[in-house]
N, C-alpha and C positions, 0 to 999 in steps of 0.2 A: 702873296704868300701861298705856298704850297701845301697841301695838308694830306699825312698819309689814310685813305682810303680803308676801310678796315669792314667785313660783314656782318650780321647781325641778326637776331633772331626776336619774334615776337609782336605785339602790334602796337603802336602808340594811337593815342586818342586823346584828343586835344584839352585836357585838362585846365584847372585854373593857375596862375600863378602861386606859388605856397606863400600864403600871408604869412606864416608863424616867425619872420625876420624880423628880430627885438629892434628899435628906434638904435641903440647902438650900433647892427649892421648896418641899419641902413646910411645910415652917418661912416661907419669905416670902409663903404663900398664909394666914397669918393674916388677919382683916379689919380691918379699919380702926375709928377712932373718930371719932363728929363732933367737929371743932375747938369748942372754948369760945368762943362770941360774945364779942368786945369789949365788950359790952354785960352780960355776964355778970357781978352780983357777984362772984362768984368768979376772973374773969381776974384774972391775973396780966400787966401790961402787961412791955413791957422797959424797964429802966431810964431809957431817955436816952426812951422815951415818955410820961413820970410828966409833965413840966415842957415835953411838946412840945404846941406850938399849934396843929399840923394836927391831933395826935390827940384833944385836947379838943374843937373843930369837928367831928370828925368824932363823938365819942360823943354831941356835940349834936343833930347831926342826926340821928341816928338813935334819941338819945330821940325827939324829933318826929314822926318817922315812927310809933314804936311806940304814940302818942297811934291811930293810925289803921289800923295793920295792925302788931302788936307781934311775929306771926309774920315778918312780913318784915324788921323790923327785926335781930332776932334772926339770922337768916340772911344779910344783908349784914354782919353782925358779924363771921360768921366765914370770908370770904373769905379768903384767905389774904397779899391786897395790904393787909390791914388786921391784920393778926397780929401781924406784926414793925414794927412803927411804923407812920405814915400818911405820904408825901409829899405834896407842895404839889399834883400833881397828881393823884395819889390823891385828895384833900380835893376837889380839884373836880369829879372824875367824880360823885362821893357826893352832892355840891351839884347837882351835873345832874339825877340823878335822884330828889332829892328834890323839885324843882321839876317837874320832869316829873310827879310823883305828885301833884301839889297841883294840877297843872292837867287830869288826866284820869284820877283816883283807880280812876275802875269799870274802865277797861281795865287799868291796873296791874294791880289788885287778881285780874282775868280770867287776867291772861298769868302771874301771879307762880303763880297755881292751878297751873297746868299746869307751869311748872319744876319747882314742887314736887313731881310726882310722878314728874319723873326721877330713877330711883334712890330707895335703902333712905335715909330719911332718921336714922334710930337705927345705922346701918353707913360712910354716906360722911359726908368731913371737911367738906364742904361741896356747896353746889349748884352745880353747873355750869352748867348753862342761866344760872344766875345772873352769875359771874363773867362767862361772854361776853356778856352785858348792860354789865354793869361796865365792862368791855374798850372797848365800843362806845362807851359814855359818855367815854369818852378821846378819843375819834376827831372828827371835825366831822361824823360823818356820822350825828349825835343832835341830838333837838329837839322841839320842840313840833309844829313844821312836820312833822316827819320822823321823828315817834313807831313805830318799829320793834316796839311792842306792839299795835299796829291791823293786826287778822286774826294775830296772831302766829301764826307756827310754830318750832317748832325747827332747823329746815333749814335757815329765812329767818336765824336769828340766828349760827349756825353757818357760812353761807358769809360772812357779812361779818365773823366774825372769827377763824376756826378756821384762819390762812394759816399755813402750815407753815416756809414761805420768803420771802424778799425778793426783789423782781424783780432781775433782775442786768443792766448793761449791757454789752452784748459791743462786740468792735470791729469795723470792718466788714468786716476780711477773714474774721473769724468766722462772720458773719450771711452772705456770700457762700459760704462753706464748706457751711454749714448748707442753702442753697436749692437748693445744686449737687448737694448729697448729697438731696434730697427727689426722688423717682420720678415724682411721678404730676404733670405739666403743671401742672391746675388747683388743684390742693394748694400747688404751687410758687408760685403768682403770689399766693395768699390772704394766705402765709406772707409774701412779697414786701413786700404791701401793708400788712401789718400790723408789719413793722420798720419800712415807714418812718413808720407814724401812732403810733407806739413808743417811736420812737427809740432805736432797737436793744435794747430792753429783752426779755428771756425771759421769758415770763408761766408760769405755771400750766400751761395749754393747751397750751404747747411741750410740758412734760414730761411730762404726762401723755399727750399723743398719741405723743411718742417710747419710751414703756415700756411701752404697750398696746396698739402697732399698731409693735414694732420694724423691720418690714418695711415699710415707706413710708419710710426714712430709712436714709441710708449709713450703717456703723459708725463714719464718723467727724464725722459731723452728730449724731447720739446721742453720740458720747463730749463734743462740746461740751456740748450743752445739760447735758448730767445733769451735767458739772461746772463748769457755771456755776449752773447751780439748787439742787444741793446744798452747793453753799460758802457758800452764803450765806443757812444757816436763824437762824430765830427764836428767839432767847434761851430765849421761852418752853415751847420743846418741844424741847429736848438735852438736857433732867435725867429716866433713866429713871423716877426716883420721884417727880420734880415732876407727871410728865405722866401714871403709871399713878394717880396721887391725883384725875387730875382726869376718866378714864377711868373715871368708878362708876357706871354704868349700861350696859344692853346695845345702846340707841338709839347710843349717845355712843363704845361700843366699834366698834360697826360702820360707823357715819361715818369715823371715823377710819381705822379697815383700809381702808377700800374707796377713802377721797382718798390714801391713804401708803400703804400696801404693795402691790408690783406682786409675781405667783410667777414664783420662779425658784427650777428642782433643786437642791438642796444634795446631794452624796453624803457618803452619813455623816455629817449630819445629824441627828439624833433629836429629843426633844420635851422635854428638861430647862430648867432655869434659863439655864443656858448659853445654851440658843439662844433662849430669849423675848428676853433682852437682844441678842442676835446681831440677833434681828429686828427690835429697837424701831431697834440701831444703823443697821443697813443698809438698812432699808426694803424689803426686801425676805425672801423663805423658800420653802417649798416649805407641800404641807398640815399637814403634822403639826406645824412648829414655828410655823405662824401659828394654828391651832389650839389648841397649846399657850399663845402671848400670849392667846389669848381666855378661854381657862380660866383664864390667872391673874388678868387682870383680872376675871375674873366672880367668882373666888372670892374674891379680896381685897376686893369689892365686897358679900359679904355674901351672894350669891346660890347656889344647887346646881348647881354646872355638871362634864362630864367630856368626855374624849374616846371618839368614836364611829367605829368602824371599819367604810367602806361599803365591799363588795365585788362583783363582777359578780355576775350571777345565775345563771350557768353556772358559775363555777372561782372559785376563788381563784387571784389571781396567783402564781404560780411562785417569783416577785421578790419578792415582799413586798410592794408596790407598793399595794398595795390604799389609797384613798383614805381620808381621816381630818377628822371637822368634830367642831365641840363643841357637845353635849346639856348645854341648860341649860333651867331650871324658873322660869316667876314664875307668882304665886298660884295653884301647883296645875298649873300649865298647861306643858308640854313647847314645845320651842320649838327647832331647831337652826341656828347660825351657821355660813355657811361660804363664807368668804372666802380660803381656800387654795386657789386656782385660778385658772386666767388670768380668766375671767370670773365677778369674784364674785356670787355668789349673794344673800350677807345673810340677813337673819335670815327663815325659815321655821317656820309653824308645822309641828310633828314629823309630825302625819299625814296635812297635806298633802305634804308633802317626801315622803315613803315611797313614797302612791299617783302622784305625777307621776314618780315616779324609775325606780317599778315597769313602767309601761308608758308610758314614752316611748319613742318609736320612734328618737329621737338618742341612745338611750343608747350603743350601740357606740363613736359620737364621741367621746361624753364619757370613755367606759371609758381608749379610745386613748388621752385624754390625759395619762393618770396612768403609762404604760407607758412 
């Protein structure tokens, strides 16, 4: 597995593991198993799938496929849109990208490499990199022409279908609300211009600019957009355990945190069960309970992970305040996440974190910010 490389500021100091994990985490930090391929002698389909015509096409196709890549076959099997029956449209994403593979097998063959080594494949239910291929294949924006596995990246396939939300249309006393409440002139005319080639539509871009730069924006230019953009999420990531199943890797954990979780103090707050779900709810926490989601999905994902308590290098805080990321392990190799802070960090390897933490000269900013 490859892991992107990212800097870091501050010092760590080898803390204890954070007991406060209620007997329920510790019990739902079990690991996962891979899902049985459709294609698997041994599935067990569901009944009304024994007699259904999309799910024969679709076991079809993926014999065929297995003629040519039987490892991939086997892994589109066990998506999880293919589990529980096969829809009409389902049956066609499958057919897309069966066709896709017949007309440019070596790039397939290239990109499906590299999915596969996201994530423990003998620990998660399926591949992820995968399904958001799958996802794509739904969409018009797949093809021969527009083969999304030429130079693949993970990032590249992630930002065209990893949308958390639906764009929302506002009304226009809204949209005039929102530009009255924007400070800065040329900020205001951007926003301006971009309702009207929109059409009053809230992108991404609103909400994300209004939760990490809340001060360019009135408190009531932010109470629109956030509740126009959060009313109107995506089926497919409201089910805590639809979406930590699909969260089994540490690339796929930290994408996630860093487009969806924005920090905010919780007081009284801790790092159990309670709050991982608190944060998946909310989208937002403070260090220690986005920390805490990280370690559950890292551990339910098969991998060694804990929480790490960093503290000034002079005192310990007073408060207790002392800042908190999570120490996780792949092949041997230390590694620490830490996207519990206004500006997340991401995943660091553990010994460069330490020395840029240790003698950066912004550390006192950083310190401040935890106080």
């Amino acid at each position: 597995m490859v892991l992107i490389n990212r800097s870091g500021k501050g010092i760590v100091i080898w803390g204890q593991i954070w007991i406060a994990l209620t007997f329920l985490l510790l019990f739902g930090c079990a690991t996962t198993k891979p899902n049985r391929s459709i294609v698997d002698p041994d599935y067990t389909p569901p009944k009304e799938s024994e007699t259904n015509e999309n799910f024969s096409t679709a076991k079809e196709i993926l014999t065929e496929i297995s003629l040519k890549n039987h490892l991939l076959a086997i892994e589109l099997g066990k998506l999880p849109e293919l589990q529980d029956g096969v829809s009409t449209s389902e049956k066609k994403a499958l057919a897309t990208l069966h066709h896709l593979y017949k007309d440019d097998p070596k790039t397939f063959d290239e990109a499906f490499a590299q999915m596969y080594r996201v994530g423990l494949p003998d620990v998660r239910k399926y591949c992820s990199p995968l399904q958001a291929l799958f996802w794509l294949a739904k969409t018009e924006k797949f093809g021969s022409k527009n083969n999304p596995l030429v130079d693949y990246s993970l990032k590249k396939i992630l930002d065209e279908v990893w949308i958390y939300n639906s764009p929302t249309t506002l009304s226009e006393e809204e949209i005039q609300e929102i530009l009255q409440g924007i400070k800065d002139e040329t900020m205001r005319e951007l926003y301006r211009q971009e309702a009207l080639r929109l059409n009053n539509l809230v992108t991404h871009r609103w909400y994300w600019a209004c939760t990490r730069k809340p001060g360019s924006f009135s408190w009531k230019a932010r109470k629109i957009i956030q509740r126009a953009y959060e009313s109107d999420s995506d089926p497919r990531w409201r089910d805590f355990h639809v979406v930590v199943d699909r969260l089994n890797a540490p690339e796929l954990i930290d994408y996630y945190e860093r487009k969806r979780f924005r920090y905010h103090y919780e007081p009284d707050h801790g790092g159990d069960f309670q709050e991982v779900v608190y944060v998946f709810k909310h989208n937002k926490g403070h260090c220690l309970q986005i920390s805490a989601f990280t370690e559950y999905c890292l551990k339910r994902s098969g991998y060694s992970a804990r929480i790490l308590i960093i503290v000034h290098p002079k005192y310990r805080s007073p408060r207790g305040n002392d800042h908190r990321v999570c120490l996780f392990e792949v092949d041997g190799r230390k590694y620490v996440m830490d996207n519990g802070r206004r500006l997340p960090y991401g995943i660091v390897p553990y010994s460069k974190y330490n020395i840029e933490m240790r003698y950066s000269p912004y550390f006192e900013e950083v310190w401040n910010e935890f106080q």
